[in-house]
C-alpha positions as CSV (number, residue, x, y, z in Angstrom):
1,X,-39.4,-20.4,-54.1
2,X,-36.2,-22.4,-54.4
3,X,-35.9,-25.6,-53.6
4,X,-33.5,-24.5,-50.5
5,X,-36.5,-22.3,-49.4
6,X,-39.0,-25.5,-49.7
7,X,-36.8,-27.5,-47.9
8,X,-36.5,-25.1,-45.4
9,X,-39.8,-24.7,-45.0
10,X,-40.8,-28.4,-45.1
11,X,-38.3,-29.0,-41.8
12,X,-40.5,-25.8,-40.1
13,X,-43.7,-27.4,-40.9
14,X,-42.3,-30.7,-39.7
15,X,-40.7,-29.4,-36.4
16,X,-44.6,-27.6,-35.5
17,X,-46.0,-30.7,-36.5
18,X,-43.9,-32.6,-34.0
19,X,-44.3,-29.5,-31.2
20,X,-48.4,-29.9,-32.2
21,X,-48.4,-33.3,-31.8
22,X,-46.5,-33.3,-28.1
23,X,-48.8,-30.5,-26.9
24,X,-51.8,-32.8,-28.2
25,X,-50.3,-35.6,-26.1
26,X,-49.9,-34.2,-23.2
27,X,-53.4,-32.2,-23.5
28,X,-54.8,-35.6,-24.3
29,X,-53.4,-36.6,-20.9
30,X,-54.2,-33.8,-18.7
31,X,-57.7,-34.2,-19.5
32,X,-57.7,-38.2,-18.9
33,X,-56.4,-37.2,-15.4
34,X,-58.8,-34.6,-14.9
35,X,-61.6,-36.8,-16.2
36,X,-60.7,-39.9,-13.3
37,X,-59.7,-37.1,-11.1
38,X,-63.2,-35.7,-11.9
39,X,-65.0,-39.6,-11.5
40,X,-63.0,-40.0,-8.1
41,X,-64.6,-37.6,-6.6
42,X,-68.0,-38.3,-8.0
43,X,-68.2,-41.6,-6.2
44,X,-67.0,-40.4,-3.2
45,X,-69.6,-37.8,-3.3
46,X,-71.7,-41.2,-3.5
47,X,-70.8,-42.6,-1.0
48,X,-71.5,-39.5,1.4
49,X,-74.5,-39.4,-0.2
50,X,-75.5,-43.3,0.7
51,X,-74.1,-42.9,4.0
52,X,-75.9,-39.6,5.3
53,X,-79.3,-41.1,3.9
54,X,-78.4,-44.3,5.9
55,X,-76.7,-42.3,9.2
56,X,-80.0,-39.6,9.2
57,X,-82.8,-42.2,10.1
58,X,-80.3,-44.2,12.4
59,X,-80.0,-40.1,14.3
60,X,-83.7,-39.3,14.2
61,X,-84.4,-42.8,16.1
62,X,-81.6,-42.2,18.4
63,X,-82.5,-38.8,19.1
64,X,-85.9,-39.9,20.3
65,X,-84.8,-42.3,22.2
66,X,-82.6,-40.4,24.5
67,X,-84.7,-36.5,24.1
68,X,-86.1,-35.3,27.5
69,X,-89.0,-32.9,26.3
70,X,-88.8,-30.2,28.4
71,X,-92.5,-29.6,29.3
72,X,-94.1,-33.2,30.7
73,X,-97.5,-33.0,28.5
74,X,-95.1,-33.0,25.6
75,X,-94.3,-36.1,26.2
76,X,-98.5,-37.7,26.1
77,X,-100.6,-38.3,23.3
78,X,-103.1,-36.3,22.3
79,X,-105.8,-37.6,24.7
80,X,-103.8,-38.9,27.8
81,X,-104.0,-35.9,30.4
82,X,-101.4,-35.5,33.4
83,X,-101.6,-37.2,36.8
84,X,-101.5,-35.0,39.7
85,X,-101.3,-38.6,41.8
86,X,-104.8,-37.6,43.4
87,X,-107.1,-39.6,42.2
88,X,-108.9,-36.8,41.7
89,X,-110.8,-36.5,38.4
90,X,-111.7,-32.8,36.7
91,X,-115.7,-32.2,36.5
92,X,-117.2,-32.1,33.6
93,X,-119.6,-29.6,32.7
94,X,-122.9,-31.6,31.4
């Protein structure tokens, strides 16, 4: 090689060395705005989280409080029986 050749080739290593180094850069920045990008949505995912936990009890309290069961007995315990409003009590066989 000559030394025009080297030369030549020095200023094309040099000029891909500068491209290299821009296309680093703005790599280097893509992926810092992907990465807060990336955390952004992770806390707002969060925060949905924390609030439905916090908003799901709050509905199942509510919901109870204003539900209408649709059959009366639903609405007893275990043991408690209906009132006809007679007075009347069932016999028992014994």
């Amino acid at each position: 090689m000559t030394a025009g050749d080297l030369v030549s080739r020095f200023q094309q290593i040099a000029t891909q060395s500068e491209v290299l180094k821009a296309s680093m850069a703005h790599i280097t920045e893509e992926n810092r705005l992907l990465g807060q990008e990336q955390s952004d949505i992770s806390l707002v995912l969060s925060f949905l989280r924390t609030f439905e936990a916090r908003r799901q009890p709050a509905e199942a309290v509510h919901s109870r409080d204003t539900t209408v069961p649709a059959c009366p007995s639903l609405a007893l315990g275990d043991d408690e029986q209906p009132d006809s409003g007679s007075g009347v009590q069932p016999e028992e066989d014994g």
